[in-house]
C-alpha positions in Angstrom: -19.5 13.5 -2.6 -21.9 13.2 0.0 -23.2 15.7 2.5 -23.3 13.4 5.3 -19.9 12.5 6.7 -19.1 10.0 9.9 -16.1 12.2 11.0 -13.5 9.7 11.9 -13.2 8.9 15.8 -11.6 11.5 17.7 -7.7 11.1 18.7 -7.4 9.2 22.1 -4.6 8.7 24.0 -1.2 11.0 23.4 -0.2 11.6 20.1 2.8 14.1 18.9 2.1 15.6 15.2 5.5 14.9 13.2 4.4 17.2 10.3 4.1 20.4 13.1 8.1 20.6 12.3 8.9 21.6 9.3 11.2 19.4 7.6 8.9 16.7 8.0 6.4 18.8 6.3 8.3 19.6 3.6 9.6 15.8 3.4 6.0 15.0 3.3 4.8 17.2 0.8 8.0 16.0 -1.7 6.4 13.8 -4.0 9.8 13.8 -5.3 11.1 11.9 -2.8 8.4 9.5 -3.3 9.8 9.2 -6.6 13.0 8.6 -6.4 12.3 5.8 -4.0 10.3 4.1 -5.5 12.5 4.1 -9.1 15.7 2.9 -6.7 13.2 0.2 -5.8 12.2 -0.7 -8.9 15.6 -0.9 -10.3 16.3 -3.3 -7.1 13.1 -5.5 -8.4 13.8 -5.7 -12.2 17.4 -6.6 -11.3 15.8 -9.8 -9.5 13.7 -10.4 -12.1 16.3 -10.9 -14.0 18.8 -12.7 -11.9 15.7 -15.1 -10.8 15.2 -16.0 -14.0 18.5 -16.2 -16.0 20.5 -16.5 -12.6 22.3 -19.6 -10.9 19.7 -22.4 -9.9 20.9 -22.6 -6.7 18.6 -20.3 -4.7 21.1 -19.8 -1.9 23.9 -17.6 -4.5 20.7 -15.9 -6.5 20.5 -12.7 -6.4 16.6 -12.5 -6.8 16.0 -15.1 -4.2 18.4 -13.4 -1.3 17.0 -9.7 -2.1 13.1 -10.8 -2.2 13.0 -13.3 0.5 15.9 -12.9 3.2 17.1 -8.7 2.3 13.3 -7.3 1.6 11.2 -10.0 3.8 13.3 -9.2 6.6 13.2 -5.8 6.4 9.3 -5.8 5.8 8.8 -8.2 9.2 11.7 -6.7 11.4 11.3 -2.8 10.6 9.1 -1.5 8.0 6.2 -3.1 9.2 6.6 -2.6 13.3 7.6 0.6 12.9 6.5 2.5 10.2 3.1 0.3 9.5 2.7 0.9 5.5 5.6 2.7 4.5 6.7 -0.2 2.4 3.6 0.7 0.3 5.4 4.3 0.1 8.1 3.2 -2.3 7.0 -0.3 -3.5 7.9 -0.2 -6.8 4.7 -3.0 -8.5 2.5 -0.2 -8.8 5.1 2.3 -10.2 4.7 1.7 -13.9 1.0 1.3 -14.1 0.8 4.4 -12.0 3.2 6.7 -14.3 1.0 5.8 -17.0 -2.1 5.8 -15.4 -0.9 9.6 -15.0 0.9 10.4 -17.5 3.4 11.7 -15.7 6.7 10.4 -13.4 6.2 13.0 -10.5 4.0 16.3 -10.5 0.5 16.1 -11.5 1.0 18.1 -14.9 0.4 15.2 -17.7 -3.4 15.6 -19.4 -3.8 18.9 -18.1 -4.6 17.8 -14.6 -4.7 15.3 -11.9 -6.6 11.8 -12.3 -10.1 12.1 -11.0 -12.4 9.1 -10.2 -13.9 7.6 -12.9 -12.9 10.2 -15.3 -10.9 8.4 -18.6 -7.1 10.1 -19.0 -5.0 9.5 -21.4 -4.3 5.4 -22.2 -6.6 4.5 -18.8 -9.9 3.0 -18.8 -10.8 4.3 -15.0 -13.1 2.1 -14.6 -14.9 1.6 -11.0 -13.7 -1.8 -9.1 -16.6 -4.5 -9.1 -18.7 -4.0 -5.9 -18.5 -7.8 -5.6 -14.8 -8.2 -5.6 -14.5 -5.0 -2.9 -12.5 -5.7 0.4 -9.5 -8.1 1.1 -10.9 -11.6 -0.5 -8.5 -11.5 -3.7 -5.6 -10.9 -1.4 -6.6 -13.7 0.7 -6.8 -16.2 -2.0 -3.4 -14.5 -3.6 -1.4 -14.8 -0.4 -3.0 -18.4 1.0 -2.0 -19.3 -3.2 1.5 -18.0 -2.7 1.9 -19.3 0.8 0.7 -23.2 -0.4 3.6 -23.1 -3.1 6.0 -21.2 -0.8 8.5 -24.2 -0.8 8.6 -24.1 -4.6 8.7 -20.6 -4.5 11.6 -20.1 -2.1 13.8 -22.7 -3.2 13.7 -22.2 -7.0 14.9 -18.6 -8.4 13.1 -18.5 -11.7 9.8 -19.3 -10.2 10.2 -16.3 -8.3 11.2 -14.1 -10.9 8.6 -15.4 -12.9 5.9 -14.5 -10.3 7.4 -11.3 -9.6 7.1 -10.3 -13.2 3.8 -11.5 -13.1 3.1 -9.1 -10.6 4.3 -6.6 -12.4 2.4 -7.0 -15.4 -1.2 -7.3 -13.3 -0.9 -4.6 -11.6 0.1 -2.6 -14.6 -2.8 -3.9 -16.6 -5.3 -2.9 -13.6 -4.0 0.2 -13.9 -4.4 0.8 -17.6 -8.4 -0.6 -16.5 -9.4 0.6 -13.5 -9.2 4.0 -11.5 -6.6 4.5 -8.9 -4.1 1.6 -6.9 -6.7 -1.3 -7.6 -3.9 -3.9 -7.7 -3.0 -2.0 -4.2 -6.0 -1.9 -2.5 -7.7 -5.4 -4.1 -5.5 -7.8 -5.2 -1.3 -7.7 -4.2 -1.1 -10.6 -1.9 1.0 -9.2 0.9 -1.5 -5.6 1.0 -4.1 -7.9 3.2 -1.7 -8.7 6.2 1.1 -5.5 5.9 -2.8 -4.1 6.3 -3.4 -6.0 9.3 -0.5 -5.4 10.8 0.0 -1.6 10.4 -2.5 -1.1 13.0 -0.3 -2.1 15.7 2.4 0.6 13.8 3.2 3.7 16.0 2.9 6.0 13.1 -0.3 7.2 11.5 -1.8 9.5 9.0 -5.2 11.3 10.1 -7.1 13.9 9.5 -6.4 17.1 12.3 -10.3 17.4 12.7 -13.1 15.7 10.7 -15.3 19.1 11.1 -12.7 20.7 9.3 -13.7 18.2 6.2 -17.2 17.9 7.0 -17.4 21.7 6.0 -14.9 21.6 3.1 -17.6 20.6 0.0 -14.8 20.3 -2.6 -13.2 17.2 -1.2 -9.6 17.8 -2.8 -7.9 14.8 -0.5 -10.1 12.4 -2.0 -10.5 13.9 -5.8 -7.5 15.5 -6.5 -6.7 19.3 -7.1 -3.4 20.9 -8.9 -1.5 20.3 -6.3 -1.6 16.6 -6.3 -3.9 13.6 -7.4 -6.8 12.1 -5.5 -6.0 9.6 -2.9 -4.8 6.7 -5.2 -6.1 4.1 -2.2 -9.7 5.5 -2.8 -10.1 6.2 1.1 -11.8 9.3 2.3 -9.4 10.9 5.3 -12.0 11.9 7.0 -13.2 8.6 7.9 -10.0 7.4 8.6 -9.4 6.1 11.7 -7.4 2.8 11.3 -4.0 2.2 8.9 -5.2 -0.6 7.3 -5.7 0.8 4.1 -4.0 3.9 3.8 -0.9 3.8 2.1 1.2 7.0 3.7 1.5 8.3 0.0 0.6 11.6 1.1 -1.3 12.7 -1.5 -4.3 13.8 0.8 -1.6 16.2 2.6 -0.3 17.7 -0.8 -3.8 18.6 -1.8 -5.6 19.2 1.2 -6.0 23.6 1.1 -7.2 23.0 4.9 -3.9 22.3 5.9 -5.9 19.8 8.1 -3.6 16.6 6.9 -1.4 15.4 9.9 1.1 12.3 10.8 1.2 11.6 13.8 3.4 9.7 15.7 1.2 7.3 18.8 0.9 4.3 21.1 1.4 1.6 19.1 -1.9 -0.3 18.6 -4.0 1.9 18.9 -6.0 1.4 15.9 -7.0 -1.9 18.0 -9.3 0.2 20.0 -11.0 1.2 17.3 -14.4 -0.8 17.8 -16.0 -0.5 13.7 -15.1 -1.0 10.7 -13.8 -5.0 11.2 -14.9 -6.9 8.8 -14.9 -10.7 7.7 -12.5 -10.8 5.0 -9.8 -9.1 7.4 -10.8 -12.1 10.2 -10.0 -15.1 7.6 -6.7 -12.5 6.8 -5.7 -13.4 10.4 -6.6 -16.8 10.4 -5.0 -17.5 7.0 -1.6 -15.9 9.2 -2.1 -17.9 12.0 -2.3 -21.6 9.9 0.5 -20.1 8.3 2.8 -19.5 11.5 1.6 -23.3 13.0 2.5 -24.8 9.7 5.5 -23.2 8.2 7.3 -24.9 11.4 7.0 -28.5 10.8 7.1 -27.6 7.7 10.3 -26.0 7.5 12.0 -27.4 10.5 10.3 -30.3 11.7 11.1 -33.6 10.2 7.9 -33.5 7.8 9.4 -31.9 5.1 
């Protein structure tokens, strides 16, 4: 790792540390928890796999197509997303399988003697580096405008959503098997790009207590992993982090960090808005692709265009 760090901006504005009590601590540091979540998720998924595609035709009695898009959807829009920013990334269950055998192992970092490291080949995984070209937010723009032009189709018939949803699956286990870390996460999954977006207006935060902390600390075991945890599997650097958009609140960089430095924060939401670097271009044809989306899905929808 480099010698010379940015430290990530300085805290502005009030902010009250959740992980200074305890039990929050602890509940943070439980990748357990993390665990079991995300398997009662996945359970949730197959099951509308399944009902998507063997299920009733009529979307309105199908199981898969009232868990995705009215249960989960409106969970994601009307909770997870204004108030805890990424947590939905905490416990999707898409990554899970790739992940666990990416790892070789369900929870602690024991299987192959160790935690995954980047670039280093464990067990069935390639870890290959992501291609420079295809870095930042441009596959999840074409997956999500993709997914939003069929939309009607998708909605309205069951097994193409179970279908897709398996589809899913299956990538983002195969970019696993390929390539180091949450790829799928981080590059391609079509809603990552705008749950990204909007987790910057999301009063709740992960951040680093203070970036001279890190700047000092040579080993870097946040970002590469120790025995107490794996590296961040979002391949960001805490220490630069200064907006949610593409940290997933695993908490991985808190279970390794020796520092103790690793804090969540609870703030004024939208703050990361302040934040005056680190926009780029892909994340402003995100937005636009959002705001086509919310002038056309009403005449669309509800207008008599059909």
């Amino acid at each position: 790792m480099s010698a010379a760090i940015r430290p990530a901006s300085l805290p502005t504005g009030r902010r009250l540390e959740l992980t200074r009590w305890s039990v929050v601590q602890r509940l943070f540091r439980q990748r357990a928890v993390n665990w079991l979540l995300m398997t009662v998720a996945l359970v949730g998924f197959l099951i509308a796999i399944v009902a998507g595609i063997l299920g009733t035709a009529a979307g309105s009695a199908n199981f898969g197509i009232v868990f995705v898009w009215i249960v989960w959807w409106g969970l994601l829009m009307g909770v997870l997303l204004p108030l805890g920013g990424r947590l939905w990334c905490l416990i999707c269950p898409i990554p899970a399988p790739g992940e666990w055998l990416q790892r070789g192992s369900l929870v602690e970092p024991t299987g192959n003697g160790g935690p995954v490291r980047l670039g280093v080949r464990q067990g069935i995984s390639q870890a290959r580096r992501w291609p420079k070209a295809l870095q930042g937010i441009w596959l999840q723009n074409g997956s999500f405008l993709a997914t939003a032009l069929f939309s009607t189709v998708i909605l309205t018939q069951p097994s193409v959503t179970g279908w897709i949803l398996l589809g899913l699956l299956a990538l983002s286990a195969a970019l696993a098997l390929l390539f180091e870390r949450r790829a799928f996460c981080r590059y391609v999954c079509p809603v990552g790009g705008f749950i990204g977006l909007y987790s910057m207006v999301s009063p709740l935060e992960l951040r680093v207590q203070d970036p001279l902390v890190c700047q000092e600390h040579r080993t870097k075991d946040c970002c590469l992993g120790n025995a107490n945890g794996y590296g961040c599997p979002w391949l960001e650097q805490p220490w630069r982090l200064d907006r949610n958009a593409y940290c997933g609140l695993c908490g991985e960089c808190l279970r390794t960090c020796p520092k103790g430095n690793v804090v969540v924060n609870l703030r004024l939401p939208g703050a990361d808005l302040a934040v005056a670097h680190g926009w780029r271009m892909d994340e402003a044809y995100k937005a636009l692709i959002m705001l086509a989306c919310a002038a056309i899905y009403p005449v669309v929808f509800l207008g008599p265009w059909g």
